[in-house]
DOKOL-515463 format. One record per residue (C-alpha): x, y, z; residue number from 1. Coordinates in steps of 0.1 Angstrom, whole numbers, plus 2048, in hexadecimal, padded with zeros to 3 digits. Example, Ala and Ser with C-alpha at 12.3 -4.5 7.8 and 13.67 -1.06 7.14 Angstrom:
% DOKOL-515463
[[87B 7D3 84E] 1],
[[889 7F5 847] 2],
This chain:
% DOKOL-515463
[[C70 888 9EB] 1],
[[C8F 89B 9F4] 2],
[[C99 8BC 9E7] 3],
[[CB6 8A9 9D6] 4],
[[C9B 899 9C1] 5],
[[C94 8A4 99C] 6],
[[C76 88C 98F] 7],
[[C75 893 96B] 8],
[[C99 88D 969] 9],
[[C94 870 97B] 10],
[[C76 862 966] 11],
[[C88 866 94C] 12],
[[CA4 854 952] 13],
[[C94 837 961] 14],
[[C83 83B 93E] 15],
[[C9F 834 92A] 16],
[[CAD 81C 93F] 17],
[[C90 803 938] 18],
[[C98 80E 911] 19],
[[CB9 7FD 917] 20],
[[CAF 7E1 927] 21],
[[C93 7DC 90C] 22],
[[CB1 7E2 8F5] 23],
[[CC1 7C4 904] 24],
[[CA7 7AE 904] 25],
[[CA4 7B6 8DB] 26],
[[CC6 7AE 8D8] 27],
[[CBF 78C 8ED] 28],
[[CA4 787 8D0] 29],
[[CBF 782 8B7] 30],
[[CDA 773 8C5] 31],
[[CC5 754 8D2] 32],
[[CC1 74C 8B3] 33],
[[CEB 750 8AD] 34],
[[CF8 73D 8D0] 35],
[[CF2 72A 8EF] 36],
[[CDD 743 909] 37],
[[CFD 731 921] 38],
[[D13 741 90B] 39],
[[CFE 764 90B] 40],
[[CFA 764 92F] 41],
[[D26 75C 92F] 42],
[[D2B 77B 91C] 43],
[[D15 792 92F] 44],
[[D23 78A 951] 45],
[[D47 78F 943] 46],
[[D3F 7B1 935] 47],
[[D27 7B7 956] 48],
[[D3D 7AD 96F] 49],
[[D62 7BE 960] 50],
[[D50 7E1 961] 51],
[[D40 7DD 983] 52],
[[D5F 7D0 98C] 53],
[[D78 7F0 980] 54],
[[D5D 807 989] 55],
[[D5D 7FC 9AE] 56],
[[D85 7F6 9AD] 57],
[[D8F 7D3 9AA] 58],
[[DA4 7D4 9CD] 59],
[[D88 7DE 9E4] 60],
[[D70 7C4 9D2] 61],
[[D7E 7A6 9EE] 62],
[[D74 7C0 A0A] 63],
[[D53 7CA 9FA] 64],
[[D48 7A5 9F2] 65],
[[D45 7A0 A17] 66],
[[D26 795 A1E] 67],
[[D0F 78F A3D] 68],
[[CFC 772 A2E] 69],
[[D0F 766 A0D] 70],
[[CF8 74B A0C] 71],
[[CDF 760 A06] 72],
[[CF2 774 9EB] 73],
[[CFD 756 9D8] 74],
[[CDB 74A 9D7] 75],
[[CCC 76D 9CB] 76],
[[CE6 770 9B0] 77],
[[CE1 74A 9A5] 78],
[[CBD 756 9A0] 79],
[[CC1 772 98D] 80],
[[CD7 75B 973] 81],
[[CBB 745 96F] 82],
[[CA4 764 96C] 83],
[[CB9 774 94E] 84],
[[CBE 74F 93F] 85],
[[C93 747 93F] 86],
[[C8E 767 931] 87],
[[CAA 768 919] 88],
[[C9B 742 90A] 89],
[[C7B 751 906] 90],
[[C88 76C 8F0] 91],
[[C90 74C 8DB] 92],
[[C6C 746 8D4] 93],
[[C5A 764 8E0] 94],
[[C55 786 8D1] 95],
[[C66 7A1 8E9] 96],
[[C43 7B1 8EF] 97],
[[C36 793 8F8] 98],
[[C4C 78E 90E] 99],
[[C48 7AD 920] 100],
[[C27 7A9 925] 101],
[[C2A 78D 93A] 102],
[[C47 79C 94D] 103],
[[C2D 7B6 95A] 104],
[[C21 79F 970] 105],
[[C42 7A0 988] 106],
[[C35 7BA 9A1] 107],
[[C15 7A9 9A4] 108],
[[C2C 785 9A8] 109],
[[C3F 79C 9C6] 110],
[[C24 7A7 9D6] 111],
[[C17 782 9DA] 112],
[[C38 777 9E5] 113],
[[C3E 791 9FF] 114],
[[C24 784 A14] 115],
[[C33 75D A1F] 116],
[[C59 767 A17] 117],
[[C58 78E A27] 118],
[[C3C 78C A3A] 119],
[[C2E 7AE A2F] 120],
[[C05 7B0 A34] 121],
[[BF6 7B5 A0D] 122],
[[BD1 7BD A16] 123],
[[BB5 7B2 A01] 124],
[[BB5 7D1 9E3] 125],
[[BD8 7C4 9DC] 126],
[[BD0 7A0 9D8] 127],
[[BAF 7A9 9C0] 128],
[[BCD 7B7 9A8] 129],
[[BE3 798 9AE] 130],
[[BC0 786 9A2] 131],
[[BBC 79C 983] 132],
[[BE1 79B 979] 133],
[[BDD 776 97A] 134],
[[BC3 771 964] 135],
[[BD1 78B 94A] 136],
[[BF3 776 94B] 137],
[[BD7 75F 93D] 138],
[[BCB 771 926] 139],
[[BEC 77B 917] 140],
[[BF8 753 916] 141],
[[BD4 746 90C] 142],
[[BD9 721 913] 143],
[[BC2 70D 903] 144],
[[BBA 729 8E7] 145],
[[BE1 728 8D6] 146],
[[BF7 70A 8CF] 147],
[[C05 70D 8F3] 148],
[[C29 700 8F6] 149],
[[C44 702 912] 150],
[[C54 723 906] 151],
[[C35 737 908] 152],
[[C3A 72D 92E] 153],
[[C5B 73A 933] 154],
[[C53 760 936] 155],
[[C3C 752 955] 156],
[[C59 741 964] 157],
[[C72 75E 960] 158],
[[C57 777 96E] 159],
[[C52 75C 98B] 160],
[[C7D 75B 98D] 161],
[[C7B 784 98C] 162],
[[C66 789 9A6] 163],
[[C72 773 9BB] 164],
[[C97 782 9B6] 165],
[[C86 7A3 9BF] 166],
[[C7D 794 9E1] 167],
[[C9C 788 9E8] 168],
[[CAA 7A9 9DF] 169],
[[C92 7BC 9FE] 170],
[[CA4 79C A11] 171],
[[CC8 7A0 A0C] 172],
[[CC3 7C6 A0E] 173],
[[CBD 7C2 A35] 174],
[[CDE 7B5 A38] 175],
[[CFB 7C0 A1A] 176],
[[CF8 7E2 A07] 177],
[[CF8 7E7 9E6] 178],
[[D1E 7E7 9DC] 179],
[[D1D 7C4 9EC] 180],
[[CFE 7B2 9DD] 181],
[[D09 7C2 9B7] 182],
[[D2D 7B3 9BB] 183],
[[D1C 791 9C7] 184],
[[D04 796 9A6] 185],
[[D21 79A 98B] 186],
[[D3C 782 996] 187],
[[D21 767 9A9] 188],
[[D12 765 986] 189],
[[D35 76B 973] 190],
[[D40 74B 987] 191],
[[D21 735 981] 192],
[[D1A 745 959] 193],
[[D41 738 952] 194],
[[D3B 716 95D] 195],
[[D1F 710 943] 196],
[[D2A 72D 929] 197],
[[D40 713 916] 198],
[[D1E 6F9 90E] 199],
[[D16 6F7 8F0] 200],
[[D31 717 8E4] 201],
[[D2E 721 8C4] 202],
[[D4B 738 8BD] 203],
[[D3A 75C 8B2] 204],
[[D3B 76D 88E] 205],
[[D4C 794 895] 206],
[[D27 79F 891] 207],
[[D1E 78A 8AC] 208],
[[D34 792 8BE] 209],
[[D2E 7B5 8BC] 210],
[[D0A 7AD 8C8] 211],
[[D16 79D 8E2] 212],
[[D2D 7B7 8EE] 213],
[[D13 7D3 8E9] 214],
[[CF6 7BB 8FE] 215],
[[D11 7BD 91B] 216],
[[D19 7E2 91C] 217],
[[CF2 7E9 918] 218],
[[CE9 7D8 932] 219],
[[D06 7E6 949] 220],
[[CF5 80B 93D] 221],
[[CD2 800 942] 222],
[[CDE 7FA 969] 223],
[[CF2 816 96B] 224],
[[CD5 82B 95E] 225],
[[CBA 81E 974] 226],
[[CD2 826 993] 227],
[[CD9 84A 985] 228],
[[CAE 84B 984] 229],
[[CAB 83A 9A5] 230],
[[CC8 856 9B3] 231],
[[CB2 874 9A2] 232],
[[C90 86C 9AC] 233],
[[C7C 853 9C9] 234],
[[C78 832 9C1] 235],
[[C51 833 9C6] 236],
[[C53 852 9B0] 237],
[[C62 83C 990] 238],
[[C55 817 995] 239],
[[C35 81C 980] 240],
[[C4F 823 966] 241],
[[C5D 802 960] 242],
[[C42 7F9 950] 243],
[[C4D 80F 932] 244],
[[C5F 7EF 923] 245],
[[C42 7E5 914] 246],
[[C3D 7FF 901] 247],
[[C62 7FF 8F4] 248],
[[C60 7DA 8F0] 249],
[[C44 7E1 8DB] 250],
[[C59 7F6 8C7] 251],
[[C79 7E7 8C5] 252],
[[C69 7C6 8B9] 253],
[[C54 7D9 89D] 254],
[[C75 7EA 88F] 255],
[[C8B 7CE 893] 256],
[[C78 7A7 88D] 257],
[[C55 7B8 880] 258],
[[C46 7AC 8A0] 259],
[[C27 7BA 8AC] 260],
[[C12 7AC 8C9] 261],
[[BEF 7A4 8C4] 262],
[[BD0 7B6 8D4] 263],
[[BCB 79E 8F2] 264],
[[BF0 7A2 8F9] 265],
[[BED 7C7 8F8] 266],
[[BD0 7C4 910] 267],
[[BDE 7AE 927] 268],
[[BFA 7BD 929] 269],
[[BEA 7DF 931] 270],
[[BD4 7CE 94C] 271],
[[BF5 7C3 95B] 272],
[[C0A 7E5 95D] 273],
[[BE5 7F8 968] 274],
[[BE4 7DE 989] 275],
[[C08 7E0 98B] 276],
[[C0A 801 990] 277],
[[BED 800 9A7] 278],
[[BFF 7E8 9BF] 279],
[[C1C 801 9BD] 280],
[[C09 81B 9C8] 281],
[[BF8 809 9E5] 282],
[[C19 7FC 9F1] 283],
[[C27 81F 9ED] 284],
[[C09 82B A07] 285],
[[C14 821 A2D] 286],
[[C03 804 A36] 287],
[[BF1 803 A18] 288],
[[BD9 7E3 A10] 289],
């Protein structure tokens, strides 16, 4: 921590950054059941990429798109597409909360990852959490006690698609900085997002179109944000933090569908951020196992 830093201000920023991205999601909720989530995902990545784009200055963006392993960046960004399209189709089916619960997994996901694709050592206290996580994934799904269908699968698959996007992040980061890998993020996906966008279009209501303009610009602040929290305060410092969008997923889908999660969810969800933040803090520790 730097004499720069100012941790409350930071905390609480990173804070209401995962209040926007919750806020999102909600809006997600609602317009899956309006549109195509290829039509969605078109929309966001227009709004995404035009004020990334006149932020960094659209005639440096050729310059700042150069890239020591594109490859690599187009791959990372194709990921994080499918990432935001899983996890929006869940929100078709799926309470936000619910959701969420399951996306409190990802660091535990990460850490498991990091091992064969980074090669970082995890020592044994690390992989009992891993273990624990698992099984309250499990207990949050409950196959064999619900009427298991595909869907309640998908907020697995896009914590599985997070985390491994959050690997490939620590990857591209050895080689492009960040001006780089966020311009291959906005237009990669812009590209790939306006290729599908047009299946199945239905042409938007003014309401809906309004949802979809306000899911865009939220989800621009919600990065914007978390960089202004990242800028304020370490890293190590706000991670434990993320795990606040349960607790506003919780409450945005009360106010807004009358959705409340269920007592096992609840638990297994707090099982989750507990180890989470557990791992955090032994990876925060040098050489911690």
């Amino acid at each position: 921590m730097t004499a720069q830093d100012n941790p409350v201000r930071g905390i609480a920023i990173m804070c209401l950054s995962m209040f926007f991205f919750v806020a999102v999601d909600t809006l997600a909720r609602e317009l899956t059941q309006r549109l195509a989530v290829s039509q969605i995902l078109w929309v966001r990545f227009v709004i995404f990429a035009a004020i990334v784009v006149a932020i960094a200055g659209p005639r440096t963006v050729p310059a700042k798109m150069k890239s020591r392993k594109p490859w690599l960046q187009f791959v990372r960004s194709m990921v994080l597409v499918a990432e935001i399209a899983v996890f929006v189709l869940s929100f078709r089916y799926l309470p936000v909360a619910d959701v969420h619960a399951v996306a409190a997994a990802v660091p535990l996901i990460v850490t498991a990852l990091a091992v064969p694709v980074l090669g970082e050592r995890v020592g044994w206290r690390r992989w009992i959490a891993v273990g624990v996580g698992f099984f309250a994934v499990l207990a949050i799904i409950r196959p064999g006690f619900l009427d298991l269908d595909w869907y309640h699968l998908l907020p697995v698959a896009g914590a599985l698609i997070w985390a491994v996007y959050q690997v490939l992040i620590r990857l591209t980061a050895h080689y492009d900085g960040q001006d780089t890998t966020l311009l291959w993020t906005v237009l990669a996906g812009l590209a790939f997002t306006t290729l599908i966008g047009w299946i199945d279009w239905v042409w938007p209501s003014p309401e809906t179109w309004l949802l979809l303009i306000a899911a865009g610009i939220l989800g621009t602040v919600a990065h914007y944000t978390l960089i202004l929290a990242l800028n304020a305060a370490p890293a190590s410092l706000l991670q434990p933090f993320v795990y606040t969008t349960f607790p506003w997923a919780v409450l945005l889908g009360l106010i807004f569908f009358g959705e409340f999660p269920d007592a096992v969810t609840i638990a297994g969800a707090a099982v989750l951020i507990v180890v989470g933040i557990y791992v955090m803090r032994r990876e925060a520790k040098a050489g911690g196992g």
